[in-house]
C-alpha positions as CSV (number, residue, x, y, z in Angstrom):
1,X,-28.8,-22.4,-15.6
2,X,-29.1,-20.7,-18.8
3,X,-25.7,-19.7,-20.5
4,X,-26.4,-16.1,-20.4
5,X,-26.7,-16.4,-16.6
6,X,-23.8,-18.6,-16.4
7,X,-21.6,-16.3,-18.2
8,X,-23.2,-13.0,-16.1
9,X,-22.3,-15.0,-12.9
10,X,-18.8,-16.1,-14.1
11,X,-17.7,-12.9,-15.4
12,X,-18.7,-11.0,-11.5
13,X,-16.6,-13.9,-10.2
14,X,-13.6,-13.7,-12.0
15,X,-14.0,-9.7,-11.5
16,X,-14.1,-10.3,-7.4
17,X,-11.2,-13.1,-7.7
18,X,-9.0,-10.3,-9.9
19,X,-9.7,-7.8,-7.5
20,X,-8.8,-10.1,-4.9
21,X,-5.7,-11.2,-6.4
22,X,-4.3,-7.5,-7.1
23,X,-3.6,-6.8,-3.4
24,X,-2.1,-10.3,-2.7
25,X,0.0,-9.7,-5.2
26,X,1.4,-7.0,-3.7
27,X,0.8,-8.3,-0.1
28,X,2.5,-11.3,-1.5
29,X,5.6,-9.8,-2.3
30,X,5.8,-7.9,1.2
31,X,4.8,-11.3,3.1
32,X,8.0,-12.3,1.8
33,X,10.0,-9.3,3.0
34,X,8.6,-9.6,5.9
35,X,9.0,-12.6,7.2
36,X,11.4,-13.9,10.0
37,X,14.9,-14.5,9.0
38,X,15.0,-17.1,11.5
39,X,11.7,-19.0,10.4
40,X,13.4,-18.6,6.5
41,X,16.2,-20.1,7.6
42,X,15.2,-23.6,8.9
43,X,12.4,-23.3,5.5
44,X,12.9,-26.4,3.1
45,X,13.0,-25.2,0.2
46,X,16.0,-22.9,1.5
47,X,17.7,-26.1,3.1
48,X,17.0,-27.8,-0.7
49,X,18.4,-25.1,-2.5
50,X,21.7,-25.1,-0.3
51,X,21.2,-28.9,-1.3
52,X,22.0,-28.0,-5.0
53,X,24.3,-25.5,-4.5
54,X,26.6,-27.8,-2.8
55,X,26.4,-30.7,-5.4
56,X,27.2,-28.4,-8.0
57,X,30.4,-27.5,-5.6
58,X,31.0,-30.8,-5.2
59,X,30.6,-32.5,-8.9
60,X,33.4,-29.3,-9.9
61,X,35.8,-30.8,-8.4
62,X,37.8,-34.2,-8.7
63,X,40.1,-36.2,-6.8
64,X,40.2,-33.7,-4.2
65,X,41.7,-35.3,-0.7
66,X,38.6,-32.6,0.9
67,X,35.7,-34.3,-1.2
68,X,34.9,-36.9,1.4
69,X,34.8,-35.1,4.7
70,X,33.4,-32.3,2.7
71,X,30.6,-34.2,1.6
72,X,29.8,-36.2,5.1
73,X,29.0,-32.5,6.3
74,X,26.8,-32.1,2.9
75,X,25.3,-35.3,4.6
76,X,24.7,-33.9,8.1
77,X,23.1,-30.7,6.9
78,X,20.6,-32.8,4.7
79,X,19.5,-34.4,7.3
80,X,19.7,-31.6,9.3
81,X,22.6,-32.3,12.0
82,X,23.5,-28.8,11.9
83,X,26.2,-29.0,14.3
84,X,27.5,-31.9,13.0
85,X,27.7,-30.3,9.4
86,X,29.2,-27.2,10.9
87,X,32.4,-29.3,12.8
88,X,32.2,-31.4,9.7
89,X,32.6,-28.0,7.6
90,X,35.4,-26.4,9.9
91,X,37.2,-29.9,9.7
92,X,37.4,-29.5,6.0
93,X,38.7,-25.6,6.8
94,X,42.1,-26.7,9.2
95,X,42.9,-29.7,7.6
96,X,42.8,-29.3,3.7
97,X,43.5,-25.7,3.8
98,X,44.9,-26.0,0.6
99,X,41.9,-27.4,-1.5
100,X,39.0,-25.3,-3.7
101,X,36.4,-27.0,-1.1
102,X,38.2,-25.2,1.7
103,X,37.6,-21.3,-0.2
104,X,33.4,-22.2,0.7
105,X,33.8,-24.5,4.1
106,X,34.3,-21.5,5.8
107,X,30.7,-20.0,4.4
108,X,29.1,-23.7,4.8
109,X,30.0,-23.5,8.3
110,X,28.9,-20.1,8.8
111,X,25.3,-21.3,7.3
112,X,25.1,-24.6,9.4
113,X,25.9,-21.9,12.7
114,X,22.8,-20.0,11.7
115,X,20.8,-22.9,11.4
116,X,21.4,-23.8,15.1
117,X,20.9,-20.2,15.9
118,X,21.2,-18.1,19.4
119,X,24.1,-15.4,19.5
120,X,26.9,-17.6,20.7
121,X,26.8,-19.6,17.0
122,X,25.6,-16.4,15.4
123,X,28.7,-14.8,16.2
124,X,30.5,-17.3,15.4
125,X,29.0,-18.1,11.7
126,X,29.6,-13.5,11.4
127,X,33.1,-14.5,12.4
128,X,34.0,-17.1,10.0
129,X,32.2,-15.3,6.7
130,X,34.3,-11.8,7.7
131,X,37.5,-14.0,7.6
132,X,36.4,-16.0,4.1
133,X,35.8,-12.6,2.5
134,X,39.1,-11.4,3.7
135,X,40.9,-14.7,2.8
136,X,38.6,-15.8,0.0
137,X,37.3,-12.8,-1.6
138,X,36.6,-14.8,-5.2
139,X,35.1,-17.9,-3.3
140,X,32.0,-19.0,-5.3
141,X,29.9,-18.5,-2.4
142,X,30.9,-14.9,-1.9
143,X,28.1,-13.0,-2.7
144,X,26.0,-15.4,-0.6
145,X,28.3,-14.8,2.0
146,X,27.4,-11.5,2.2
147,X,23.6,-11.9,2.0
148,X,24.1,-14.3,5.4
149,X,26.3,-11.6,6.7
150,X,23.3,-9.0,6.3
151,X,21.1,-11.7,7.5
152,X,22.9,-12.6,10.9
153,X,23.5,-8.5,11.4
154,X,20.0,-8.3,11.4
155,X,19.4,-11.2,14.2
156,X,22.0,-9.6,16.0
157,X,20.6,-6.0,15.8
158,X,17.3,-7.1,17.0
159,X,19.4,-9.6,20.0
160,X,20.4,-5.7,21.4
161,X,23.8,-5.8,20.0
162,X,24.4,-2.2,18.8
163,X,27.5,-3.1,17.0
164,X,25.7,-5.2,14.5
165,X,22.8,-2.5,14.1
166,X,25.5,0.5,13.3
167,X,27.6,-2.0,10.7
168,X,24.3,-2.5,9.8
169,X,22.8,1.1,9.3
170,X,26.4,1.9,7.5
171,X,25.7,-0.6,4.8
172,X,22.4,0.5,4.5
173,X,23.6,4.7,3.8
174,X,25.8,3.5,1.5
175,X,23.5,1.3,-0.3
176,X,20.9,4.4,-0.8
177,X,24.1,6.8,-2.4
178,X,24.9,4.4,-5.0
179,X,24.2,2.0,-7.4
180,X,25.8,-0.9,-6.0
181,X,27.8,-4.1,-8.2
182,X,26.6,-6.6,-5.2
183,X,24.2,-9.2,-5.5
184,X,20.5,-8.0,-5.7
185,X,19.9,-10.6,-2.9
186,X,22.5,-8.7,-0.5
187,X,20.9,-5.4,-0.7
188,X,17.4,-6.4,-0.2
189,X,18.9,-8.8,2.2
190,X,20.5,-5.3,4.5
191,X,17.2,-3.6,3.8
192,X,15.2,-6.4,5.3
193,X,17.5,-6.7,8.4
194,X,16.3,-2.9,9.1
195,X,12.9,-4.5,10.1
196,X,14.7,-5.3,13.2
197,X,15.3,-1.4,14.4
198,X,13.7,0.6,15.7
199,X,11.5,3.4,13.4
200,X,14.2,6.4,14.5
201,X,17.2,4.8,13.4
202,X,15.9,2.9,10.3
203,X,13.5,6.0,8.8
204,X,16.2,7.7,8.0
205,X,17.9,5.3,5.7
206,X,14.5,4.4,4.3
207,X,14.1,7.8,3.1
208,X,17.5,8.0,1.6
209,X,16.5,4.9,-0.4
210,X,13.1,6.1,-1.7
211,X,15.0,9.8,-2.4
212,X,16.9,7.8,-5.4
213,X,15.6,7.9,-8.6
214,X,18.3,6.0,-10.8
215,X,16.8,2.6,-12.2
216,X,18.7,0.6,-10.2
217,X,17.2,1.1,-7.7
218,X,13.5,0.4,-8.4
219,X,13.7,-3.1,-6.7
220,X,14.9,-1.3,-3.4
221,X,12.0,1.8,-3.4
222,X,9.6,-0.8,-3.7
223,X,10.7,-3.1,-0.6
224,X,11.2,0.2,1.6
225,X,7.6,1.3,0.9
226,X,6.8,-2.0,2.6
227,X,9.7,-1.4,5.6
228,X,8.5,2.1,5.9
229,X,4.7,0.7,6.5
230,X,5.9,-1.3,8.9
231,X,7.7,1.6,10.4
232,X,4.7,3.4,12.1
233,X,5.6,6.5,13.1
234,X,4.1,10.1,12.8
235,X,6.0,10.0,9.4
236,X,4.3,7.3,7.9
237,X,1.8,8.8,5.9
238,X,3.8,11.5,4.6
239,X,6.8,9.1,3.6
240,X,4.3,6.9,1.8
241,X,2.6,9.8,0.4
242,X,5.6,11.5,-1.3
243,X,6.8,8.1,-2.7
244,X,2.8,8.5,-4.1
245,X,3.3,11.5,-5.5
246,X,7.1,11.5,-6.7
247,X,8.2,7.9,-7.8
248,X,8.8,7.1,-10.9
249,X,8.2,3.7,-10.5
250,X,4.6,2.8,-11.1
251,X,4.9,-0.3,-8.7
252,X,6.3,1.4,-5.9
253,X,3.6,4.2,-6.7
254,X,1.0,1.2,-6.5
255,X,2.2,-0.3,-3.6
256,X,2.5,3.2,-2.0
257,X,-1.8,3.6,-2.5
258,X,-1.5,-0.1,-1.1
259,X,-0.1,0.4,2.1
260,X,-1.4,3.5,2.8
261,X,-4.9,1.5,3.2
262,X,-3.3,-0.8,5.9
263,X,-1.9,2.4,8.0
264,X,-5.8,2.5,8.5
265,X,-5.5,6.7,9.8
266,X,-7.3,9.7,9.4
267,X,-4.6,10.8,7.4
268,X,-4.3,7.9,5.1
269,X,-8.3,8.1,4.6
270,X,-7.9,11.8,3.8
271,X,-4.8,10.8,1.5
272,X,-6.6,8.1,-0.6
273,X,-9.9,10.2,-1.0
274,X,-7.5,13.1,-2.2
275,X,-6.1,10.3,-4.8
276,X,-9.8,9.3,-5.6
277,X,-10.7,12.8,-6.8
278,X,-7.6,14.0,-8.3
279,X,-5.6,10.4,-10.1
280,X,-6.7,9.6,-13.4
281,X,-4.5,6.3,-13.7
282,X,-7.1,3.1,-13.3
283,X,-4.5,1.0,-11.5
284,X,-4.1,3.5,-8.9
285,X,-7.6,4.4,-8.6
286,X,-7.8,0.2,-8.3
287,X,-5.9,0.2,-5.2
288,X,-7.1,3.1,-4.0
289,X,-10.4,1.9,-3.8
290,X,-9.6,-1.6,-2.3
291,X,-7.7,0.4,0.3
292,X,-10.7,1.9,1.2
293,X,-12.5,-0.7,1.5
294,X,-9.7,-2.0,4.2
295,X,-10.7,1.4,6.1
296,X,-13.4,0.9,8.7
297,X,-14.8,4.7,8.8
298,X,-17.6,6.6,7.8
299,X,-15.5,8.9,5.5
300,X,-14.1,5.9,3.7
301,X,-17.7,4.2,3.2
302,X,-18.9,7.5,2.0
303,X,-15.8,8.0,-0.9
304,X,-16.8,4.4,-2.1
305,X,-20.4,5.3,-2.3
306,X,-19.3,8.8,-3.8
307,X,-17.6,6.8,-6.7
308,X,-19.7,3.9,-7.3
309,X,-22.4,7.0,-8.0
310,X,-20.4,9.0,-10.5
311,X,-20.6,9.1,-14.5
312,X,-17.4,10.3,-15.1
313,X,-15.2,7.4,-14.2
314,X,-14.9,3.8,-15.7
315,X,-17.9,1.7,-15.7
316,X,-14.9,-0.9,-14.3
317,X,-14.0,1.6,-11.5
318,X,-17.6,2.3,-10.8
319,X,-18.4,-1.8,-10.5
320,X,-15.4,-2.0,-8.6
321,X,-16.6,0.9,-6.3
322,X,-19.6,-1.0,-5.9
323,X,-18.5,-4.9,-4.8
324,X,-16.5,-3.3,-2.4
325,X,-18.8,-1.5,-0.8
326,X,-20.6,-5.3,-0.6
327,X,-18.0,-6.2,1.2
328,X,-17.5,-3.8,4.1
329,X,-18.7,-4.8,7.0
330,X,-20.8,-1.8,9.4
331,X,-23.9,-0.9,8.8
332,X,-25.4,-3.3,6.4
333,X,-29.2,-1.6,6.4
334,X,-27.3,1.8,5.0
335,X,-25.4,-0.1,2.3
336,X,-28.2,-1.9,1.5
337,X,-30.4,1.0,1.3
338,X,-27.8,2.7,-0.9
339,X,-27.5,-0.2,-3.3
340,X,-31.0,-0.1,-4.2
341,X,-31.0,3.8,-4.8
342,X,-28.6,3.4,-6.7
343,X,-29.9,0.7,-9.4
344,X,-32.4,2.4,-11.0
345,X,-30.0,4.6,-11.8
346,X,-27.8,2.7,-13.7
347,X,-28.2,1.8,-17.2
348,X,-25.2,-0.5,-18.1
349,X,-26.2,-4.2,-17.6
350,X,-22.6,-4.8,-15.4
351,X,-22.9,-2.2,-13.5
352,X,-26.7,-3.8,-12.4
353,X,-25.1,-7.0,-12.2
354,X,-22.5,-5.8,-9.3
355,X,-25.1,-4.2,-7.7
356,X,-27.3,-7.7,-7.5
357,X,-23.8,-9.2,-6.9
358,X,-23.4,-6.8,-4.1
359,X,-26.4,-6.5,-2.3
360,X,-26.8,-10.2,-2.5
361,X,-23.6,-10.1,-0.1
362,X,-25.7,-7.9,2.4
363,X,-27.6,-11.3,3.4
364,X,-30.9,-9.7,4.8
365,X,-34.3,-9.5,4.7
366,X,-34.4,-6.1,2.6
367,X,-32.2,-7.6,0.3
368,X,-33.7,-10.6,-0.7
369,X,-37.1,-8.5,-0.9
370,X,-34.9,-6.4,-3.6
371,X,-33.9,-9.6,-5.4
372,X,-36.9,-11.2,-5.2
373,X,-39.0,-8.5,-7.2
374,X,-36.1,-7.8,-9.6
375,X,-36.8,-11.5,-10.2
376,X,-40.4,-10.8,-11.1
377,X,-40.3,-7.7,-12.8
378,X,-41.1,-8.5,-16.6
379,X,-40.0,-4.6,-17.5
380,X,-36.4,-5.9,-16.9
381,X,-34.8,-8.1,-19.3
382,X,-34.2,-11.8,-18.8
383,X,-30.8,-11.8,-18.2
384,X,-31.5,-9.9,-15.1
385,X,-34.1,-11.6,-13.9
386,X,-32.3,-14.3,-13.8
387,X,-29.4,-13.0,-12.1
388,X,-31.3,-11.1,-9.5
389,X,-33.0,-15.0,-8.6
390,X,-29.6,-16.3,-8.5
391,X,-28.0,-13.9,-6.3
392,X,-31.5,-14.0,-3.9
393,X,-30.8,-17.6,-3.7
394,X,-27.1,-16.4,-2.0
395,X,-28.8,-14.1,0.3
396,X,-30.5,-16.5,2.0
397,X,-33.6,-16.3,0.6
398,X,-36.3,-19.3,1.9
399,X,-38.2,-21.8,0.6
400,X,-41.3,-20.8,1.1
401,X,-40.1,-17.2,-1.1
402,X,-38.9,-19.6,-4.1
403,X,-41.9,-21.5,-3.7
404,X,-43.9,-18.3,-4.3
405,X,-41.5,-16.8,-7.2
406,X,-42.4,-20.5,-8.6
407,X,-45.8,-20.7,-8.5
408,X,-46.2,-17.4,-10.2
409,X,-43.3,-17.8,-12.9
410,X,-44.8,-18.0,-16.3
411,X,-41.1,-18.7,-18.3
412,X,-39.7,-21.9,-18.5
413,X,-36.0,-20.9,-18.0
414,X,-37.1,-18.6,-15.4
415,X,-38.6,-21.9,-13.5
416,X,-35.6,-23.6,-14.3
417,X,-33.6,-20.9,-12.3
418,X,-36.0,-21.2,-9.8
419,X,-35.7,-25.5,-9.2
420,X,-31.8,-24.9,-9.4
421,X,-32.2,-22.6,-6.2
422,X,-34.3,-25.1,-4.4
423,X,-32.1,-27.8,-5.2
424,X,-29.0,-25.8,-3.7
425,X,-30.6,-25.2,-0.3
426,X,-29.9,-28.7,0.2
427,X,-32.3,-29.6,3.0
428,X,-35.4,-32.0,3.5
429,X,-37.9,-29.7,2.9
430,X,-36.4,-28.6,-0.4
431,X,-36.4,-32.6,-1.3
432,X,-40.0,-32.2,-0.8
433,X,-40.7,-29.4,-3.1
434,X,-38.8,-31.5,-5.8
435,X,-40.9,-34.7,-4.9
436,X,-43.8,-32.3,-5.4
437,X,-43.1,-31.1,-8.6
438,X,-42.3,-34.3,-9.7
439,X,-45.5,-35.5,-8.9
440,X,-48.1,-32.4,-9.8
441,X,-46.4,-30.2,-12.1
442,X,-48.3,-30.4,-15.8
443,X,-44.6,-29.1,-17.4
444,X,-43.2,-31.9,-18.6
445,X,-39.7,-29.9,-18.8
446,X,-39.9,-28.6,-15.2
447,X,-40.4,-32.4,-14.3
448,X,-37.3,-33.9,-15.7
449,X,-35.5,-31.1,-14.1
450,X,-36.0,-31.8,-10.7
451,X,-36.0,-35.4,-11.5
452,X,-32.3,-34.2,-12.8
453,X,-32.0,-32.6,-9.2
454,X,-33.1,-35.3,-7.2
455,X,-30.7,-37.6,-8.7
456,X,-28.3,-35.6,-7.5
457,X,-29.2,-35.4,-4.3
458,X,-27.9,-37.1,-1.2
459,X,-31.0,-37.2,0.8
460,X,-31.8,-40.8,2.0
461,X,-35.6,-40.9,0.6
462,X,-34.7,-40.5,-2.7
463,X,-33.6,-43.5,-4.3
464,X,-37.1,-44.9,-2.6
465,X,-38.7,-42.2,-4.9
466,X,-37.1,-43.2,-8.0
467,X,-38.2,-46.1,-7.9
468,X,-40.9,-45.5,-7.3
469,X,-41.6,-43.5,-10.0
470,X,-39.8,-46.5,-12.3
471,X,-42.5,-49.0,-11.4
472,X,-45.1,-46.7,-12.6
C-alpha cells in the first residue's frame, strides 16, 4: 500500500476510534456510577486499597498493646476471612479501648460486615460507624465512614427498609441546598445510593441537585444526569432537556445530549433533531449525532442524512454525519443508495473518503459495484482510486471482481493495491491467483509482490512453490 493510501486509511480510523471513544468516555464514567455497591465491594482493587490504608494506620503507630490483634484482623481481611477480620476488629474495640487503633476498629469492622453482606451484618456494620462518628468524630477514617454509611443506606433502601431510604433522601435534600465540607466521595456516594429508589421518591432530589448552579456542585449535576436517565419516567426527557438547555457545565450539557440518545423516545428524537438544527457548539452537535445514530427510527436516519448533506456545517460534522449513518443498521439498500447520491456531490477529498469508508460498511452487492468503478475511474485522482479498491476489498468484494479490476489496471501502484486485496482474502483460490501471477505476469514488479505475499502466507503449497521457483 502506497503511503498516501496508508495515511487516507489511517486517518478514517483514528476518526471512527475518536468517535468511538467520546461516548465511552462518558458511558465510562456512568458505568462506574452505576455499578452495584455490592459487586464494588468484594472488587480487588477496593480490598487493595483498604490494604494500604490500613498499613499506613498501622506503621503510625508504635508500641501500641492493640498493634498485634489489630493487625491479625488486617491479616484475615487480606485474605479475605471477613468474619474473622470483623471479630478480630471488634476484639481490638472492647479490649484496648484506650489505643489510637481502637478510634478506626470500629469502621474496620463495620467494612469487614459489609463484605459479608445480607441485612443482619449490614445493620450491624450501620450500627457500629453511627457510634464511631458519635464517639470518634476526628477518627482518620471518618470521612470514609460516612461514604460506607451512604453505601450500606443504599443496600438497605433497596432491601425494603424505609428507614434507611428516608435517612437516605434527608441527606440527599440537604446535599442539593448547600455546598457541603464532606468528602467528595460521600456525596456522590448518597447520590449513588438513590439508584436504589424508586423514580417518585428520588426525581425529586435529582432535580433539586441539577437546580444548583454554584461550582461546587458541577461534579454532582453531572452524576444526576446519569441517575435521572436511569430514572425513566414521563419526566425524563424534560429533566434531561432543561439540564441541556440551562447548565452551565459543558460536561453535564454533553452528557445531557448523551443520555438523551439512550432514552431512545420520540421525544428524545424530536429533542436531538431540535439540537441538530438550532446548537452551534461542535462537541454538542458530536454527541448529538452519535445519539442518533443509537436511535433506531426513520426520523433519526433521516436528521443524519439531513446533516451529512448540508454545506453549512463542519466538513468534521458532516464526515461524522456520514460514518454514522454506515453504521446503523435497517435498511441497508436506502443507505447505500443515499451514500452514492451523495458523492458526487461532494468536493472535499475527506468527506469522499467517509463516504467510501461508509458504504464499504454496507457489505453488498451495490456497494462493491460503487467501489469497484470508483476504482477504475481515471477522472478521479489516485488517491481515491486507491481507497475506493481498498474499502471494496472490506465489502466483500470476490475474487473473480479483483481479478477483473487486475487484468484491466494499467498503474503499477494501482496493481499493487489490487495483489494486497487478493492476498487478504486469505483462501486457496486467492493462493492461486498469486501462483499465477508469479508465473505469467511480464511485470517484473507485480512479480516480486506476490512473491512478497506468498511468503507470507500460511497455505501449505507454498513453500513447495518457492522452491520451486529457487531451482529454476
Amino acid at each position: 500500500m502506497n503511503t498516501p493510501i496508508l495515511m487516507s486509511i489511517t486517518a478514517t480510523l483514528l476518526t471512527i476510534l475518536s468517535l468511538a471513544v467520546t461516548p465511552l468516555v462518558a458511558q465510562g464514567t456512568s458505568a462506574v456510577w452505576s455499578a452495584s455497591w455490592s459487586a464494588h465491594s468484594t472488587a480487588p482493587a477496593e480490598l487493595e486499597q483498604a490494604m494500604t490504608r490500613l498499613a499506613e494506620l498501622t506503621s503510625a503507630v508504635q508500641d501500641d498493646p492493640a498493634d498485634s490483634l489489630f493487625r491479625a484482623a488486617q491479616t484475615a481481611l487480606r485474605r479475605s476471612d471477613n468474619q474473622r477480620a470483623a471479630e478480630l476488629f471488634a476484639g481490638v474495640r472492647s479490649r484496648f479501648s484506650g489505643s489510637p487503633l481502637a478510634k478506626d476498629a470500629a469502621y474496620w469492622e463495620a467494612f469487614s460486615r459489609h463484605r459479608i453482606g445480607g441485612v443482619e451484618q449490614l445493620v450491624t456494620a450501620r450500627d457500629l460507624l453511627a457510634w464511631q462518628q458519635r464517639t470518634h468524630p476526628n477518627a482518620s477514617s471518618a470521612a470514609d465512614a460516612r461514604s460506607l454509611t451512604a453505601r450500606i443506606e443504599g443496600q438497605l433502601a433497596s432491601r425494603g427498609d424505609a428507614a434507611s431510604a428516608q435517612r437516605l433522601t434527608e441527606r440527599a435534600q440537604r446535599m442539593s441546598t448547600v455546598c457541603p465540607s464532606e468528602d467528595e466521595d460521600e456525596r456522590l456516594m448518597v447520590l449513588d445510593a438513590l439508584l436504589t429508589m424508586d423514580s417518585e421518591r428520588a426525581l425529586p432530589t435529582l432535580k433539586s441537585v441539577l437546580a444548583r448552579r454554584d461550582e461546587c456542585s458541577a461534579v454532582l449535576r453531572r452524576k444526576a444526569v446519569f441517575l435521572v436517565s436511569r430514572k425513566r419516567s414521563n419526566e425524563t426527557e424534560d429533566i434531561l432537556l432543561n439540564a441541556l438547555r440551562t447548565d452551565p457545565d459543558r460536561e453535564v450539557r454533553e452528557q445531557a445530549v448523551f443520555w438523551l440518545g439512550q432514552v431512545n423516545s420520540e421525544k428524545s428524537t424530536t429533542a436531538l433533531i431540535e439540537l441538530l438544527r438550532t446548537s452551534t457548539d461542535p462537541a454538542v452537535l458530536e454527541k448529538a449525532l452519535f445519539s442518533l445514530s443509537q436511535q433506531r427510527n426513520d426520523r433519526a436516519q433521516a436528521a443524519l442524512r439531513d446533516m451529512a448533506s448540508r454545506s453549512d456545517v463542519s466538513t468534521e460534522i458532516r464526515g461524522n454525519a456520514i460514518v454514522w449513518l454506515g453504521s446503523r443498521g435497517g435498511n441497508a439498500d436506502s443507505t447505500t443508495q443515499f451514500l452514492m447520491q451523495l458523492y458526487p456531490t461532494l468536493s472535499e477529498q475527506e468527506l469522499k473518503e467517509r463516504v467510501l469508508f461508509a458504504v464499504a460498511r454496507r457489505k453488498t452487492p451495490e456497494a462493491q459495484r460503487f467501489l469497484a468503478a470508483l476504482a477504475m475511474n481515471p477522472k478521479e485522482s489516485m488517491d481515491i482510486r486507491m481507497n475506493a479498491l481498498y474499502n471494496a476489498g472490506r465489502s466483500g468484494m470476490t475474487l473473480a471482481q479483483l481479478q477483473e479490476l487486475y487484468r484491466k489496471a494499467p498503474e503499477r501502484d494501482f496493481k499493487n493495491q489490487v495483489i494486497f486485496a487478493i492476498a487478504n482474502l486469505k483462501s486457496p483460490e486467492s493462493v492461486d491467483m498469486l501462483f499465477d501471477i508469479v508465473k505469467s505476469d511480464p511485470d517484473r514488479e507485480m512479480r516480486k509482490q506476490a512473491l512478497f505475499w506468498l511468503g507470507s502466507s500460511k497455505d501449505p503449497r507454498v513453500p513447495a512453490f518457492l522452491q520451486e521457483i529457487i531451482n529454476k
